[in-house]
N, C-alpha and C positions, 0 to 999 in steps of 0.2 A: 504494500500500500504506500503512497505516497503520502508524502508530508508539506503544508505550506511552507512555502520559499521564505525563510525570516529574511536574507539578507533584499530580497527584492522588497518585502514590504519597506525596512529600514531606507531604502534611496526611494520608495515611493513617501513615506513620510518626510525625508526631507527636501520632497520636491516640491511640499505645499507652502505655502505662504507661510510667514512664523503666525500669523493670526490662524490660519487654518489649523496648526500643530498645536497652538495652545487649548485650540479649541477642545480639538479628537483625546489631547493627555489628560484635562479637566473635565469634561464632560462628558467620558464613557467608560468603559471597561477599556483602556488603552488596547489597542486591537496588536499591539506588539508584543505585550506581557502577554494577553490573552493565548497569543498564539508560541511563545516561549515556554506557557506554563502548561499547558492543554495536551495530552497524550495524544488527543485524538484530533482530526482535522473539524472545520465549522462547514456546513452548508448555512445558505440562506434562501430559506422559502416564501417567496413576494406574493404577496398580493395587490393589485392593481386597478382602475376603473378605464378600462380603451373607451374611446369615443372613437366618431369619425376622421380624429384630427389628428394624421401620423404623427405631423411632428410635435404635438402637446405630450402624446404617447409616450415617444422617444425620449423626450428631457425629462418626463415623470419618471420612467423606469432608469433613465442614466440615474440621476439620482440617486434611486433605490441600490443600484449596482455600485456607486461610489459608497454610498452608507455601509453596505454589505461586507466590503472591501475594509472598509477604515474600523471595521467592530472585527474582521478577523477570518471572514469568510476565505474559503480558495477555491466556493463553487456556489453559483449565485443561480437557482431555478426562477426562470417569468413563466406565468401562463398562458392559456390558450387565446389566442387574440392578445398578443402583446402588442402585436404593433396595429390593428385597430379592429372597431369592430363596427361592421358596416348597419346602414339605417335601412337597405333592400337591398336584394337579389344584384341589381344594376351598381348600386353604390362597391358593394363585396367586390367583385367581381371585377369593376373599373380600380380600383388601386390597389388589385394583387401583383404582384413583381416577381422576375423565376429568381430560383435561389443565388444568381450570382447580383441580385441588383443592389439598387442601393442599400435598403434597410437592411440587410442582412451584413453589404459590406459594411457599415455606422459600427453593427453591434461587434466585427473579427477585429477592427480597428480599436473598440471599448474594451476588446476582453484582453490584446497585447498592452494596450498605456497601464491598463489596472492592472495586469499579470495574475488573471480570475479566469477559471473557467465557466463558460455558461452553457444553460439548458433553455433553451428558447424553444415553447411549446407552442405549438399550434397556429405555423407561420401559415400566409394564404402564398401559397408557390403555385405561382402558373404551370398548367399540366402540358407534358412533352408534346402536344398537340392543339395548344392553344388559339393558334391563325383559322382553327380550322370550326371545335368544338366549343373553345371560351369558359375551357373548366379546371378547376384547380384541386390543390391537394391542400389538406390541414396537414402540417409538416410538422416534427419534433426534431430539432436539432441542435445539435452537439458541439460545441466551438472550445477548441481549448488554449490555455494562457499566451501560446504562440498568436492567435489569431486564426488557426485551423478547422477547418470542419472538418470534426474525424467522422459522425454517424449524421444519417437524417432517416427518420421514421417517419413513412407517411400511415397516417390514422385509417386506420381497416376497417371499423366500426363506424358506420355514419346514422347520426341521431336523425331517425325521420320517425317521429310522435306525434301523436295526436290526443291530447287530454283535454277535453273541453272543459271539464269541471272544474279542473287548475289552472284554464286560460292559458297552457302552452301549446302551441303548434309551429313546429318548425321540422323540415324539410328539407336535410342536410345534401339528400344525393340528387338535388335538382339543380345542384352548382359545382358536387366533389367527386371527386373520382376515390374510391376506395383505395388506400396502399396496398399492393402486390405479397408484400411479406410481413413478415417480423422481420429485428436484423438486431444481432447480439450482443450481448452488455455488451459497455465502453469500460473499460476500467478509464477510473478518474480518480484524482486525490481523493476522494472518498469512499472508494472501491469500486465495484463492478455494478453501475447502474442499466437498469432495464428499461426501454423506456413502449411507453403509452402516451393515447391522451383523451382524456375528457370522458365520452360515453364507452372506451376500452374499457373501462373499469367495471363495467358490471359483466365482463367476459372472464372467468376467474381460469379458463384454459390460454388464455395468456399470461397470466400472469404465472402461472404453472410451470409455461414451457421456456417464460424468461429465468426462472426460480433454476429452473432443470440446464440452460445452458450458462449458471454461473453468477447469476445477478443476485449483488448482496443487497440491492437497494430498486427499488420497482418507484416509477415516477410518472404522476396521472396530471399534467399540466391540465386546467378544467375552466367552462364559462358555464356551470351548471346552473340552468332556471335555478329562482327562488323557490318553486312548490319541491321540485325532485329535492334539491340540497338541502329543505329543510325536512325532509323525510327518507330520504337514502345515501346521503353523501358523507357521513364520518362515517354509520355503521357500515358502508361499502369498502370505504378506506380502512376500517381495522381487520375487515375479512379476509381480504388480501395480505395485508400484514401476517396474519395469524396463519392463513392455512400455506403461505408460500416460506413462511418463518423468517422476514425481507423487513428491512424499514421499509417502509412507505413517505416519500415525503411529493408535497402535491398541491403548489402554487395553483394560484383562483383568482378568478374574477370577484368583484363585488360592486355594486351598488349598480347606479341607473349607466346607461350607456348612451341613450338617447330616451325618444318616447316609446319606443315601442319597445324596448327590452332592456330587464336588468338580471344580477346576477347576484349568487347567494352568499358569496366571501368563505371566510370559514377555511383559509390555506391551513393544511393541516402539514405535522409532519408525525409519523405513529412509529412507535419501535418494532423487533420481532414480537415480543409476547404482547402485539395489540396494544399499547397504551399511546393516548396519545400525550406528547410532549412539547408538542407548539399547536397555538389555535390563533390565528390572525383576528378573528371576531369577524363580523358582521356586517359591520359599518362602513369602513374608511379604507383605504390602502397602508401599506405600510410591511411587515416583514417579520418571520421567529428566524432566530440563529438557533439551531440542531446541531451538539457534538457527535459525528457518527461513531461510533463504537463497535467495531465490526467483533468485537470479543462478545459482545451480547449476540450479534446472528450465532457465531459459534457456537457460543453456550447453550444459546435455546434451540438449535438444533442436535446437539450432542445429547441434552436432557431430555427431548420428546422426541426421538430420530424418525421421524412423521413418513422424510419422504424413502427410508428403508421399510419401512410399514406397507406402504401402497403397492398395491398389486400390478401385474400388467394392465397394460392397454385392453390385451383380447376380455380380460375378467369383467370392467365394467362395460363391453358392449354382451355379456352375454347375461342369461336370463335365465333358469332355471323354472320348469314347469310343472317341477313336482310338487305334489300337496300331501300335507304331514297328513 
């Protein structure tokens, strides 16, 4: 496992202003001790409000990524609709960019100055066939301290619901193309994360098959309605945790976006034995720092060795016809 760079933070510390360094030593957990004193590396799990407006977006979440940084992180998660979230079908669709455009290049140039790796959830990447069909991918992607994009996972799962009682309706596959695969942990300063996004999380055979090729850390970057997240969205997030034996950590939308849609907040980050250990709340945007502790996956797998327990594949598709 890797460890944060003290000596890179030490010259990013005194690259800031002396009023900026008074500031970060006096009014925080100095993010140098922090990270001097800390066995374990810090993630940081954002939460966020996208509007239509990239670039309000963009210096909201730099922000967040500079805050992230300066308390100690060496791995900063945004969520789904980081860089915006459109007001129709026509809005979405007109300021989606392929993955070498600009917004994507802003964030490899953010993640080299700050020397952070990031998880940028649920980007809108123009589909290999754009001129023709005008459809995109919700994208997860992986950038690290270099400015690198090592993984990008497009979202397999498209939310097309219809709940009239809850007032949600939305209709993901009338603009997205499904991703083709899974594609496997990244190890990252904080181990080997899996990644997902958003309505993946109630598919518990991916999180399985991320569990199975290696991932200590499973990651559900999410713009989940207010009715869903206030009725399935932690207990979905500890499920996973629990039956995969993975932290779970899982950046979120919250509050209003425009008029016609808002979202539930609630970034969570959960350990293996299910508990959760950061809750962003409700309200406002803003961020938990998570010590990942990959000796707790250990532990809680060695104590309940769950996935030597499970049978093959052919046992649960088969069925048994006999009667006692």
């Amino acid at each position: 496992m890797f460890r944060c760079n003290l000596g890179s933070s030490v010259k990013y510390l005194a690259s800031l202003p002396a009023l900026g360094r008074h500031h970060i030593l006096q009014n925080s957990r100095c993010f140098l001790c922090r990270m001097s004193t800390s066995p374990n590396p810090v993630a940081a799990v954002c939460q966020v409000t996208a509007t239509p407006d990239k670039e309000a977006n963009f210096s909201a979440c730099k922000q967040l990524l500079e805050e992230a940084r300066q308390r100690g992180a060496c791995m900063v998660f945004l969520p789904e609709g980081f860089d915006y979230i459109g007001s129709s079908r026509e809005e979405t669709l007109s300021m989606s960019e392929p993955l070498g455009g600009d917004i994507i290049s802003r964030y490899t140039q953010l993640a080299r100055k700050l020397d952070v790796w990031l998880s940028l959830g649920g980007f809108h990447e123009r589909g290999h066939d754009w001129e023709n069909d005008r459809r995109i991918y919700n994208s997860h992607v992986i950038v690290n301290n270099k400015g690198d994009i090592l993984s990008v996972y497009r979202k397999s799962h498209l939310f097309d619901v219809e709940l009239p009682e809850k007032g949600v309706s939305l209709k993901e596959s009338a603009f997205t193309i499904p991703g083709p695969s899974l594609v496997p942990p990244v190890q990252t300063p904080i181990g080997k994360v899996g990644l997902g996004v958003c309505y993946d999380l109630r598919f518990p055979e991916l999180s399985l098959a991320l569990q199975r090729h290696g991932a200590d850390i499973l990651t559900y970057p999410s713009a989940f309605t207010v009715a869903t997240g206030a009725a399935h969205w932690e207990v979905l997030l500890r499920a996973r945790a629990i039956e995969a034996q993975c932290f779970v950590l899982a950046a979120a939308q919250v509050g209003r976006h425009h008029e016609k849609r808002s979202s539930y907040g609630h970034a969570l980050a959960v350990d293996p034995w299910g508990e959760v250990v950061g809750d962003c709340g409700g309200e406002k945007p803003g961020m938990v720092l998570v010590e990942v502790n990959l000796d707790k996956v250990n532990r809680t797998r060695k104590n309940m060795p769950v996935q030597q327990h499970r049978r093959d594949t052919a046992f649960y598709h088969s069925m048994s016809q006999t009667c006692l």
